[in-house]
C-alpha positions, 0 to 999 in steps of 0.5 A: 115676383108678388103676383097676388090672385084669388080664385072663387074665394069664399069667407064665411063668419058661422053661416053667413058668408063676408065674401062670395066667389071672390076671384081677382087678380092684383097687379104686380108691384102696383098700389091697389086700393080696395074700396065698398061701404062698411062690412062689404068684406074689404078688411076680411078679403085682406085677412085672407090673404095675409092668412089670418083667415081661413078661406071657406072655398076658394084660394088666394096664391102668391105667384102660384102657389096657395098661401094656405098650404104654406107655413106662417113663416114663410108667408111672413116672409113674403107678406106683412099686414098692418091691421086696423087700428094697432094697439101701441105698446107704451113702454117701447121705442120706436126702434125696439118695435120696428125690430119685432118685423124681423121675428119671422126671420129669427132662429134659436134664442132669437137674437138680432144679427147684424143683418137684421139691424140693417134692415131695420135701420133701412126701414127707420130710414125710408119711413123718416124715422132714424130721429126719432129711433129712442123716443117712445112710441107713445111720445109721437103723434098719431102720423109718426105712430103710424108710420113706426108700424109701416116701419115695423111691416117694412122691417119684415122685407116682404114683397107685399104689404097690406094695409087696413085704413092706415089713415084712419083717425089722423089728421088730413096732413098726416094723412097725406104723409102716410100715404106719400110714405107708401106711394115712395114705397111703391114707385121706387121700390116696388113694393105690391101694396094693396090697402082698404081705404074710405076716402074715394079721393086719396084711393083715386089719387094715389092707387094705380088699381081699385077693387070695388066690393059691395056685399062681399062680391067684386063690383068692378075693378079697373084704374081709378078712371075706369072705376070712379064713375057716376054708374059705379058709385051709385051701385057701390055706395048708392050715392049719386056722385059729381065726378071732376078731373083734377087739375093738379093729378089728372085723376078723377075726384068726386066734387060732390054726392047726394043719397040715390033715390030709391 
């Protein structure tokens, strides 16, 4: 089980609250895609829950039990996060990195065992990578770097993976590429994956669950066709949006969007 909730979460930087009240509930061995304009609280909200941050009020849980209360081990053995933007080392290769997912489950002096290099191995592999094992990492393009980090969060073997703006920076193929790496992870393995992303196309082509934030508050959740929809948007991002259904997907794309009269 990974069954995600918060429950009147409340996340503040000093005075100001990032988050309100947040209470949802993420559902299980799904893709969910949160979506809002920039500083809605989108990247806090993930912090939160991967426990990088402490709550103000409220509680994120994991089938239960308050992630809060639990240890960092062990929530980093059923939770990895890959933040924004990772700052690559330059002198590692990729197998090497991909082998700093198994710290959580290391004893004593810290040497890999036998099941760790399977699951390291087995992450290499499910992200296409076992090629490129001894190359550096700083040798790769910016798709197979971001794909040496899913690789490092899958390494871990947690239930859940969370992601911040995975595709930002790279090019619309490697977009796409990073995206149907996870989307595999998802509907084969079923792995809960929830992700912040700012192109509203890919989050409706890809996510079976979206989270609208606006002003750290829940907007509407629901499937990208309850939530793609001309009312939403315009409140969401204040834009007037033409939405089609994709001939190819059946989902909803947005044509088209101009600024929202006042």
């Amino acid at each position: 089980m990974a069954e995600l909730a918060t429950n009147n979460l409340t996340i503040g930087y000093g005075k100001q609250d990032v988050l309100s009240e947040l209470s949802l509930s993420i559902p299980e061995s799904s893709l969910t895609c949160i979506i809002g304009p920039n500083g809605c609280g989108k990247s806090t909200m993930l912090k939160t829950i991967a426990r990088l941050l402490k709550p103000a009020r409220g509680t994120a849980t994991l089938d239960g039990k308050v992630i809060h209360h639990e240890s960092t081990k062990t929530i980093a053995r059923q939770i990895a996060i890959l933040t924004q933007s990772p700052q690559t080392p330059e002198d590692l290769t990729v197998k090497e990195l991909v082998s700093y997912g198994r710290a959580p489950y290391l004893k004593g002096f810290g040497q890999l065992q036998a099941k760790d290099w399977e699951r390291i191995h087995w992450a290499l592999d499910q992200t296409q990578l076992l090629n490129q094992a001894d190359r550096k990492v700083s040798a790769l393009s910016g798709g197979q770097k971001q794909r040496v980090w899913i690789a490092m969060a899958l390494a871990q073997d947690t239930e859940v993976l969370l992601l911040d703006e995975p595709t930002t920076f790279l090019d619309m193929a490697h977009q796409l590429e990073v995206l149907h790496v996870l989307e595999k992870l998802n509907q084969e393995l079923g792995r809960t994956i929830v992700m912040v992303l700012h192109d509203l196309n890919h989050a409706a082509k890809f996510a079976d669950y979206l989270i609208a934030l606006r002003d750290g508050k829940i907007i509407k959740t629901g499937t990208p066709e309850e939530v793609m929809c001309p009312d939403t948007l315009r409140e969401v991002f204040d834009i007037e949006a033409s939405i089609v259904t994709d001939p190819q997907t059946g989902r909803p794309t947005l044509l088209s969007y101009q600024l929202a009269e006042p």
